[in-house]
N, C-alpha and C positions, 0 to 999 in steps of 0.2 A: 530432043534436048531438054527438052522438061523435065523429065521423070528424073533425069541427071540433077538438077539443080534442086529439087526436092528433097532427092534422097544425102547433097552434101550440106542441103541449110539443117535438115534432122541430125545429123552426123553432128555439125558444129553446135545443136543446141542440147545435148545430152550433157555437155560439160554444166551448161547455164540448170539446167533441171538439180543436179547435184549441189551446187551453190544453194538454191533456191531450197531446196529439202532441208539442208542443213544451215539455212538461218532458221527457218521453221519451227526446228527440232530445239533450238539452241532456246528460242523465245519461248517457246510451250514450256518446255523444260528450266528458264528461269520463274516464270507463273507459275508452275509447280512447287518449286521452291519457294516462293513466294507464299503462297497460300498454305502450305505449309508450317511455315514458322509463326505466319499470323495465327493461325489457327493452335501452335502449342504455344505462345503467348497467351492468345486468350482462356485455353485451358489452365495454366499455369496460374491466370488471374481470377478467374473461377472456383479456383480449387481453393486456393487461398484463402477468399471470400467465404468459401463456404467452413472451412477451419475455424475462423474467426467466430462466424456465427453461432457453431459449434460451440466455441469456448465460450459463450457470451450465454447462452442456451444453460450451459452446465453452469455456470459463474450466481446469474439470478433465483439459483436454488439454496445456495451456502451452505451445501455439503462438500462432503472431500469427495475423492479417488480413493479407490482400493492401495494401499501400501503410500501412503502421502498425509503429511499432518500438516501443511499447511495450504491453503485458500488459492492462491500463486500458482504453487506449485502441480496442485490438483488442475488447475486451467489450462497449467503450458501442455502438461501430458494429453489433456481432451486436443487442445485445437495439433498437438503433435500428429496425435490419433489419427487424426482428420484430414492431415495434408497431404495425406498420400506417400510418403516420405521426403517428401520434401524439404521439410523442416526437422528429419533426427537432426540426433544426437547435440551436444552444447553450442555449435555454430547454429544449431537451429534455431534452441530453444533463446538464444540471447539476440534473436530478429522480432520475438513475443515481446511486445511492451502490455503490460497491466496498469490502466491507472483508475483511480476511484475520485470521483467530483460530490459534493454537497448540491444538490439539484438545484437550493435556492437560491446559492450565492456566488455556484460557480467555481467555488477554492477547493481545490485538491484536498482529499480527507483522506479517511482512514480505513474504509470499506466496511463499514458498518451497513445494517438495512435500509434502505429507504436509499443512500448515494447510488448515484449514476458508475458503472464501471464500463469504462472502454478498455479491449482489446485490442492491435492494432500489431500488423509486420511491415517494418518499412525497410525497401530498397531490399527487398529479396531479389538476388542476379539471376535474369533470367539471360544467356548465352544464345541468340539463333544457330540454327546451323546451318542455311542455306545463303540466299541472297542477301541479305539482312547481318549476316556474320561481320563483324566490326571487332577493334581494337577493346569496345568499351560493352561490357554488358546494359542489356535493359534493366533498369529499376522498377520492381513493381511492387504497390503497395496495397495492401486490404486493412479496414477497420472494422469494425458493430460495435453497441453498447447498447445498454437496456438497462431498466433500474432493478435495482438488489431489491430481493422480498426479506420481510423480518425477520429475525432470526427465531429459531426456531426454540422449543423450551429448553433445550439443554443448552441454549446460549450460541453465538456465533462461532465458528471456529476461528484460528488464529489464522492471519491476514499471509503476512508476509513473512517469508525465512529467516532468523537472523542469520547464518551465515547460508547464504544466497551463492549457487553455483558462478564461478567468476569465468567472465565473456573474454574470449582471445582478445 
């Protein structure tokens, strides 16, 4: 009688093994997703970072870009460069904030040598696509800045566009 009741408690618990696999499967499989999206969030905040940098690197020299006549303009292309594409075209380039500060007094100037310039993308969307996926994207922001070196003998180039590409 033994081996009978063995073989129908095995029997009944193939079902419970199947359940048991497939919560498993379900939980490994949302930690994958998980780690996942953490993981291109943090890229995406990285990458940003380093664009920025980028543009702050080329900004401290007060040259242009090849095919670009103004100061601005020559930074949004570096840190464009730099984003992996993240940041084309004019949705991109209108998330680049440029400003220039007077080191001593703190008030926004004019980007001459010697001011502070920050670079900065705020609330670029970052969309998960796994567990993390919501109604509302992630906001993610990067800045740097570093101060402007002198201008050089031929004078500093010209700062900011007058007619500046207009942001959606």
């Amino acid at each position: 009688m033994k081996p009978v009741a063995t073989h129908r408690r095995r029997k009944s618990q193939k079902g419970s093994y199947l359940i048991e696999a497939s919560a498993i499967t379900l939980l490994l499989l949302g930690l994958l997703f998980l780690l996942v999206d953490l993981s291109l969030a943090l890229f995406t905040k990285a990458t940003l970072q380093e664009a920025v940098q980028a543009g702050v690197r080329f900004a401290v020299t007060d040259r242009l870009a090849s095919g670009q006549s103004y100061l601005n303009d020559s930074i949004v292309q570096v840190v464009q460069q730099n984003s992996l594409g993240m940041l084309n075209g004019t949705n991109g380039a209108c998330k680049i904030a440029i400003n220039y500060f007077n080191p001593v007094t703190g008030q926004a100037s004019t980007g001459t040598g010697g001011d502070v310039v920050e670079i900065s993308i705020k609330n670029f969307n970052y969309t998960p696509i796994g567990v993390l996926k919501s109604g509302s994207p992630v906001a993610i922001s990067a800045s740097s800045s570093d101060v402007l070196e002198q201008c050089p003998l031929g004078g500093c180039p010209a700062v900011s566009n007058p007619t500046p590409p207009t942001c959606p």
